[in-house]
N, C-alpha and C positions, 0 to 999 in steps of 0.2 A: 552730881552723878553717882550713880551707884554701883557695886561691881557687877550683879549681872547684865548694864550694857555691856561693861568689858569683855564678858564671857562670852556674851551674843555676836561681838564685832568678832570676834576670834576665833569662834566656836568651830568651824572647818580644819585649825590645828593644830588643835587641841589634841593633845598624846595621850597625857596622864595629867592625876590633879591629885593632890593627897588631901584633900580636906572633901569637908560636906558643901558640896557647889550650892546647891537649896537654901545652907544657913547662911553659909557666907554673903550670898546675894544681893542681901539687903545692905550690904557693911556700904558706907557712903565713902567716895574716891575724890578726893581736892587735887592731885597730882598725880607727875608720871615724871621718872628721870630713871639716866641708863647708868647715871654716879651717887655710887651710895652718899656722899660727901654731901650730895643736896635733897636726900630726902627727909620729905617733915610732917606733918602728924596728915594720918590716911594719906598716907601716897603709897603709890605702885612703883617696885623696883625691877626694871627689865635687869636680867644679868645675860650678856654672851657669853658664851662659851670658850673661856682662854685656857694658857695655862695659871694665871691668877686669879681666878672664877671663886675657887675654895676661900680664898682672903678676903676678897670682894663681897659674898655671900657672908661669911663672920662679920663683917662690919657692917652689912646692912641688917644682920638680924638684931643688932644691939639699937638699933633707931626704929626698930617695930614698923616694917611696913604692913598694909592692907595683906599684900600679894607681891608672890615675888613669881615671874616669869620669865623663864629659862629653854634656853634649846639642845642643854644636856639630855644624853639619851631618860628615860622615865623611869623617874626612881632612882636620879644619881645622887641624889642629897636626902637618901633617906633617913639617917642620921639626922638628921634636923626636922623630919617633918611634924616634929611633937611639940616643935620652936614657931613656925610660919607654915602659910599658908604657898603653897609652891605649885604652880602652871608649867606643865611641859609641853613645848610646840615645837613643832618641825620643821619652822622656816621662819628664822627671828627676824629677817629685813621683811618678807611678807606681813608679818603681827604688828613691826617696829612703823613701819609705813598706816599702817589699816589705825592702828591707836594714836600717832602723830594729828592724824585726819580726824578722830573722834575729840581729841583734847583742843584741837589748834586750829581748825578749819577756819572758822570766822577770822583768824588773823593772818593766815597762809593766804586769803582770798583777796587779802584789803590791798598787796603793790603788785608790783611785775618785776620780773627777776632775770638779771642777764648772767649768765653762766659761759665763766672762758676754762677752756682746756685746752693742752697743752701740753708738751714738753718741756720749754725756757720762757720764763716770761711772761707766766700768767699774773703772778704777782703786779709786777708793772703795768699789764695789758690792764688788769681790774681795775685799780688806782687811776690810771688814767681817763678809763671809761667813767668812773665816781666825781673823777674831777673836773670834766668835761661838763655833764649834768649837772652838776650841782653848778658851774658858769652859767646854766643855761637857765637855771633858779629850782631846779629839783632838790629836793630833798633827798638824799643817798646817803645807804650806809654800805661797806664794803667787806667782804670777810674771808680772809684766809692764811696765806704763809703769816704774816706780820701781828694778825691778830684782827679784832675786829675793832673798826672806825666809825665814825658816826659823820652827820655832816657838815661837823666844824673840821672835820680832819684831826678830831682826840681821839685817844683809843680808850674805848669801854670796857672793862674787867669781866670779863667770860669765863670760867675755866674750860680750859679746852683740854681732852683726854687725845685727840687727833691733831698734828699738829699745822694741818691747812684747811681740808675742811671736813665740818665740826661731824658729829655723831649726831644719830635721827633728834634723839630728846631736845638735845645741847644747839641744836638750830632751829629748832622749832620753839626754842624760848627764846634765841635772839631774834626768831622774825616777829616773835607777841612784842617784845620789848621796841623794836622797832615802829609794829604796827600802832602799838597805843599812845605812838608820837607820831602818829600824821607820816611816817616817810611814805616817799613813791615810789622809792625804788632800792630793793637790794641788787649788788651786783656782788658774786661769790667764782673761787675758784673752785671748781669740778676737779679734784683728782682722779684719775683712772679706779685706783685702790676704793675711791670713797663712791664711786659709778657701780663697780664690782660688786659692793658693799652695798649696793642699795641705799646710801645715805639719803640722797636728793631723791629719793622715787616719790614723795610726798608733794614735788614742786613744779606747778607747769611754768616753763621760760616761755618768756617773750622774744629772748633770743639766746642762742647758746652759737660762743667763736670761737672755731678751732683756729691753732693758732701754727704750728708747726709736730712736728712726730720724728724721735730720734731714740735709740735704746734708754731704756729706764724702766727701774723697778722689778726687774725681772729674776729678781729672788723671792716676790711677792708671786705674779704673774707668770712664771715658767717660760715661756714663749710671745716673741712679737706678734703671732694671732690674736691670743689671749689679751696681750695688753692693749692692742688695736681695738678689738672687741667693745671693749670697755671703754670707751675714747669714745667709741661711734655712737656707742646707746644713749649718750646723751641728747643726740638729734630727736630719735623717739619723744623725748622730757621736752620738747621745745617744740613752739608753734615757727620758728624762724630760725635758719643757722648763715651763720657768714665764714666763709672757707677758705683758708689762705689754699688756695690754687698750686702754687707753687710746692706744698706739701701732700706729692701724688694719693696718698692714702686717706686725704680728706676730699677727694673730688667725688667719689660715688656720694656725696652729701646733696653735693651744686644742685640744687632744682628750679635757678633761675640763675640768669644774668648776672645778677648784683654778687659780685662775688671779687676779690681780690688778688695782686700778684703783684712780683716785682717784674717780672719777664712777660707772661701771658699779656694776650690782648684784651682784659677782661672789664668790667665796666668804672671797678675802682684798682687807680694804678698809684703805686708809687716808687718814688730812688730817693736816698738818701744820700749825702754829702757831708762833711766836718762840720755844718753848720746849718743848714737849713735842708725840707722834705719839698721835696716837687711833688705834686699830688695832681693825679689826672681824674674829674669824675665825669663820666660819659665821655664827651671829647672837648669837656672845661678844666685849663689847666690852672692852680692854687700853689703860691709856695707859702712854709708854714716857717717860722725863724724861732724857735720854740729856745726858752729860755734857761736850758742846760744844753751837756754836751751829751756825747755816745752816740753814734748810728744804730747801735744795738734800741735803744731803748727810744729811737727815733721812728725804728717799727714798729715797737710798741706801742706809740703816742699815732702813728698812722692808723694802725688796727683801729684804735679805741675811736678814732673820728669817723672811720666806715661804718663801726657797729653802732653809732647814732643818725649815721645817713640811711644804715639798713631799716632802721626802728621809723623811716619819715622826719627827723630833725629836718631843719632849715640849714641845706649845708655855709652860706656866710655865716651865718650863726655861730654852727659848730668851728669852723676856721675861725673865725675871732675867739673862739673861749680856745683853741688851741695853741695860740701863743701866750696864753697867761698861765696855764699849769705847770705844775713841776714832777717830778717822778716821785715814789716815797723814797724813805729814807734809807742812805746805801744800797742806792741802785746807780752807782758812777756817778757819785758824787764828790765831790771837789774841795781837800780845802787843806790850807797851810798852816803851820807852826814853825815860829822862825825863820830859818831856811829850808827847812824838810817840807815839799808837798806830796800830796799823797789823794791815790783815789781810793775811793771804797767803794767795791761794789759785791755783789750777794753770789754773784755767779756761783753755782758749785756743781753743773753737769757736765758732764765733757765739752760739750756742744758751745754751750753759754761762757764756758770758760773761756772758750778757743776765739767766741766772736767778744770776748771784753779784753781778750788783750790784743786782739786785732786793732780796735775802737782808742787802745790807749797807746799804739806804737804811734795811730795816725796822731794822736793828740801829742803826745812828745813830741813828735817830727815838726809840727807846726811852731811847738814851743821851743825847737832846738834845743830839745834837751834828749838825757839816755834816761832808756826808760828800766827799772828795776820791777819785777813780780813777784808774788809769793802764791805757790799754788799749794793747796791742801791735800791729801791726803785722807777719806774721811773715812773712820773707821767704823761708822756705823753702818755704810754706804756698801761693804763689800770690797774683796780686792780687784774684780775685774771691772767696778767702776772704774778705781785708779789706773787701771791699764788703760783703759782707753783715753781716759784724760792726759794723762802723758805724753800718749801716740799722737793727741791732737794737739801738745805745746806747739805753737808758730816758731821758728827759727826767726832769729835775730835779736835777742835780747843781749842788757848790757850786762845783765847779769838776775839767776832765778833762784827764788829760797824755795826749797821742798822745806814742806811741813807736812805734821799729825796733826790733823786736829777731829774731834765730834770721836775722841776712841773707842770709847762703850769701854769691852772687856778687851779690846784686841790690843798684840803689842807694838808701842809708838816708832819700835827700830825696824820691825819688820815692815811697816808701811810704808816708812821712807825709803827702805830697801827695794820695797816694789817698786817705787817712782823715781827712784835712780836704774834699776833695771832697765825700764822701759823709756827712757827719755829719750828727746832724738839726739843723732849721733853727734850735733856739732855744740853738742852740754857736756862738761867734763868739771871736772875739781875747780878749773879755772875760772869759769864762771856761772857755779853753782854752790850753795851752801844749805846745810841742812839743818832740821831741829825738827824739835820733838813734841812740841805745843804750838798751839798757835800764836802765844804771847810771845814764847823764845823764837817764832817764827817772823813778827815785828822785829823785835829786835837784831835780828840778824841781817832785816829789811836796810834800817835805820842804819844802821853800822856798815854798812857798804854804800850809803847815800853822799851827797854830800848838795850844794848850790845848783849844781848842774845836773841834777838824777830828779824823776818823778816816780813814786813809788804805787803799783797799784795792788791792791790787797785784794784777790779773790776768796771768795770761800763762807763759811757759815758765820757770819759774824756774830751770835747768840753766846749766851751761857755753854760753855763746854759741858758733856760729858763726859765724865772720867772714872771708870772703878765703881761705879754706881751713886757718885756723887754728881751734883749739877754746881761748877763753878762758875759764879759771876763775870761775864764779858763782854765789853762793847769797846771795840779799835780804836775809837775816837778817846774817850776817856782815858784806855789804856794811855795809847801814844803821850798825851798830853800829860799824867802823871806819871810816864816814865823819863821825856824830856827835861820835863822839871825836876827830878831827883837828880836828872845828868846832869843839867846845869848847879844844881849845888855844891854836888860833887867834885 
């Protein structure tokens, strides 16, 4: 390819250009990427407009691209124009969409794509949709909060700039990479932020499942219009949507029957119980005995068997591949060292938090044990996430650790502060403990455990950030190398 197609796809807006468009023209184009980090001889470097843009642009000008095009106003890197060849446009998700299609077409065309959105749970909700499929003998790859999987259930090395889902460039080279292996189906999370953002405008769904709508993001998004907004346009992007009912904000969607609820009378029902999903489809009742615990994540595994009954699967089918799946990894998940057990699970919105440790008072109670929590603090998040996560702690625990964790720049006393401000009334000194990480956050877990306690760990279980550093973390590891020092100790 050469760059005056580029020019010609784009040419409507197009601002400024500091070079000679006539000479450049003929220059030949082998790529397109939106990270300097991946470009390589004749490639095009999209840059957005941040406040790291200036850095971004020095490090791409040292790897010599074709063209670099930008949605700074025209003429903001004039300084450089004696260096590269520089494209001003006026609408980077319009150009970033319209050159996705020029570069990627042939391999955006080859599967079909189910896209879940959401508030809580889309992570789970995807995974289980991939794993359902792939029981059913498809080929599926999955992409978002965790990373991107393939259809052994490995995860593939992507870099990822966003961290659920991916940026226009950055996914349109996961679906080539996918497509030149035969898959049939990507299934991805849709964020509000990456909707807004125009990421997906490149991708027609086969089905897009809204899942539930509860505050979030709204230091992105200013207003629940706004973030709603962006939630709904994903139906546009979709030949099919499946609508949890029960989330009033997603029924202007329903444009048929086949739609879902816990309450409504709608065509696919379900209730969940400590152990098994009663599944109603038309007026055929299924129970499913699904081989982890959580009611939480029981919906999740419900969702994902509707949104294959939506697409025409054979529903015995999908019911048989729905007792052999699992959720991924630390999503109330289960498992012992010595005498300490402990769940782990991702929760970290208010909402999510409030229904996993509902999920794990009921699992205590069953195991006659007390049950111990550790709820996070996330400072990346804002402080009036933490307010309301708080507001939504459940009464009756044996005892709750406030922690910081995910800091950024913010400080780890003042966050704890927030979340002992706002706790409900019947939390006090006596059965509550603080810290200031989320490791010292375990450990304060641990130390008020003993035979008779089950521990559940909410929160970002990932690499902390910290002060501008990213320190290595995963709970499981932790616990178990910090056990073992105890015991030698």
């Amino acid at each position: 390819m050469n760059a005056a197609t580029v020019f010609e796809t784009i040419r409507e807006n197009i601002i400024g250009y500091n070079g000679n468009e006539e000479m450049h023209s003929g220059e030949e184009v082998q790529g397109i990427t939106s990270m300097y980090q991946n470009l390589g001889k004749n490639n095009i470097f999209m840059l957005k407009a941040s406040k790291n843009s200036a850095k971004y642009l020095q490090e791409a000008i040292l790897r010599k691209p074709v063209l670099i095009i930008t949605d700074f106003e025209k003429d903001a890197f004039i300084d450089f124009h004696d260096e590269v060849a520089i494209c001003y446009v006026d609408d980077f998700a319009r150009v970033s969409i319209q050159l996705v299609e020029l570069f990627y077409s042939e391999h955006i065309s080859r599967m079909k794509y189910i896209a879940v959105t959401g508030t809580n749970g889309k992570t789970t909700t995807s995974h289980f949709i991939g794993r359902l499929l792939s029981e059913l003998g498809y080929k599926v790859a999955t992409i978002g909060t965790l990373g991107v999987f393939d259809g052994a259930y490995e995860k593939v090395d992507f870099a990822h700039t966003t961290p659920t889902t991916p940026m226009h460039f950055e996914f349109a080279e996961i679906i080539k990479y996918f497509s030149i292996r035969d898959y049939d189906y990507i299934v991805y999370e849709a964020t509000s932020i990456a909707l807004d953002q125009g990421r997906t405008g490149f991708i027609r769904n086969d089905l897009a499942v809204f899942i539930n709508f509860s505050p979030e993001h709204l230091d992105y998004h200013r207003t629940m219009k706004r973030y709603l907004e962006s939630k709904l346009s994903l139906a546009d992007l979709s030949d099919e949507t499946l609508v949890n009912m029960d989330a009033s904000e997603y029924r202007v969607l329903a444009k048929d029957r086949h739609h879902f609820s816990e309450h409504e009378d709608t065509y696919y029902r379900y209730r969940t119980d400590i152990d098994h999903i009663d599944l109603h489809v038309g007026g055929v009742h299924y129970e499913v005995r699904p081989r982890f615990l959580g009611e939480h994540n029981y919906i999740n595994l419900a969702t994902g068997i509707f949104a294959l009954l939506k697409l025409g699967h054979d529903v015995d089918a999908v019911i048989g591949a729905a007792a052999k799946v699992t959720p991924p990894v630390h999503r109330f998940e289960l498992f012992s060292e010595g005498q300490h057990q402990f769940i782990l699970d991702f929760a970290h919105t208010p909402v999510a938090i409030k229904e996993s440790i509902i999920n794990a008072m009921k699992y205590a109670e069953k195991m006659e044990k007390k049950l111990i929590v550790m709820v996070t603090g996330i400072g990346l998040r804002g402080y009036g996430k933490i307010r309301m996560t708080m507001e939504l702690v459940p009464e009756g625990l044996h005892h709750l650790v406030l922690a910081a964790e995910q800091v950024g720049y913010e400080d780890e006393e003042k966050i704890v502060g927030m979340m002992q401000k706002h706790l409900p009334a019947s939390y006090d000194d006596s059965n509550t403990t603080t810290a200031l990480s989320r490791q010292e956050g375990i450990i304060r877990a641990i130390g008020n455990a003993g035979a008779d306690t089950i521990i559940l760990l909410t929160g970002i279980n990932e690499p902390q950030h910290y002060r501008g550093d990213v320190i290595a973390h995963d709970d499981r590891q932790f616990i178990l190398q910090y056990l073992s020092e105890s015991r030698k100790a």
